[in-house]
TORKOL-508485 format. One record per residue (C-alpha): x, y, z. Coordinates in steps of 0.001 Angstrom, whole numbers, padded with zeros to 6 digits, always signed. Example, Ala and Ser with C-alpha at 12.3 -4.5 7.8 and 13.67 -1.06 7.14 Angstrom:
% TORKOL-508485
+012300-004500+007800 +013670-001060+007140 
% end
This chain:
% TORKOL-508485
-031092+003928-016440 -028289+004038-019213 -025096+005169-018712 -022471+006402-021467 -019288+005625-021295 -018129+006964-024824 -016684+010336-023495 -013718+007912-022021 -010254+009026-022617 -009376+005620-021942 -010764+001947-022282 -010951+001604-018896 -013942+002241-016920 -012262+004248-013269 -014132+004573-009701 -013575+008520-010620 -015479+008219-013940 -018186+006208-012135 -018264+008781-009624 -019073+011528-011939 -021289+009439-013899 -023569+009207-010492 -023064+012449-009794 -024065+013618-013668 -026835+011522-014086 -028417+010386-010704 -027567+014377-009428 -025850+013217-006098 -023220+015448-004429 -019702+015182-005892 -018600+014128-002311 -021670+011432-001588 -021002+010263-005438 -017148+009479-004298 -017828+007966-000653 -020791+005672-002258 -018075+004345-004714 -015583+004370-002114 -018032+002415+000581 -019448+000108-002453 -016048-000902-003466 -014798-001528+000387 -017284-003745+000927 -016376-006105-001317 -013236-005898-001390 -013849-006674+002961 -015857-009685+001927 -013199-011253-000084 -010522-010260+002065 -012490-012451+004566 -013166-015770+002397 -016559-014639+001281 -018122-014798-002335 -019096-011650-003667 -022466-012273-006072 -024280-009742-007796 -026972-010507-009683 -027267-009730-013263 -023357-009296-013755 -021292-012235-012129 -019528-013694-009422 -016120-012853-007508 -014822-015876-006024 -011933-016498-003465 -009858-019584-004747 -006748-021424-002999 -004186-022030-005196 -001566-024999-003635 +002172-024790-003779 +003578-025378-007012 +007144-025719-009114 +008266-022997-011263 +010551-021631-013042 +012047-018961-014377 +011451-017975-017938 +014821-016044-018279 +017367-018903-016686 +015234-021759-016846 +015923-021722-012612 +013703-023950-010720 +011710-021726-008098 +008860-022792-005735 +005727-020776-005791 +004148-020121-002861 +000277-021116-001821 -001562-017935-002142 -005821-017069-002438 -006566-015829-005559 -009842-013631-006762 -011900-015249-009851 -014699-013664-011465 -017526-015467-013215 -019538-013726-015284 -023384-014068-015182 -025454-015878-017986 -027467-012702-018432 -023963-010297-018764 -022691-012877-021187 -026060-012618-023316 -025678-008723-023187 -021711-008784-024204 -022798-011646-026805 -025259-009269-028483 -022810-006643-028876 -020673-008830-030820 -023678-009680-033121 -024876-006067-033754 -021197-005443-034672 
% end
């Protein structure tokens, strides 16, 4: 199945937009298009919240990463500042998106 996304206003791809786009072109509800978006997107977002690596084949990889305690600074006074540990979210892509987004370039 291909989608369109030319009619965006904006670059951006939205949960809205891919909500009509389901309900447009695979003819679910308006409602069932927004709560399947809604659910899909909770459950990752669940998965990383609890440690866990989000894969999905064909398009990439959403990793949780632990980033350690650091030295900074300000880039406005030069102050020293200590950043704190925090878990961040990384995405890999997959070899096959890469390919895809690499032959776009070339037919450009």
């Amino acid at each position: 199945m291909d989608f369109s996304i030319e009619s965006l206003e904006t670059p951006a791809l939205t949960k809205a937009h891919l909500s009509e786009l389901l309900f447009d072109q695979i003819g679910l509800n308006k409602r069932e298009s927004k709560d399947m978006i809604d659910a899909f997107f909770d459950l990752i977002s669940d998965s990383l919240v609890e440690g866990n690596d989000v894969k999905i084949s064909g398009f990439g990889n959403f990793q949780i990463r632990t980033k350690a305690p650091r030295p900074g600074r300000n880039p406005r006074t030069g102050e020293a500042i200590p950043i704190q540990a925090r878990r961040v979210v990384t995405f890999h892509a997959s070899h096959k998106l890469k390919d895809q987004i690499q032959g776009d370039a070339a037919a450009d």
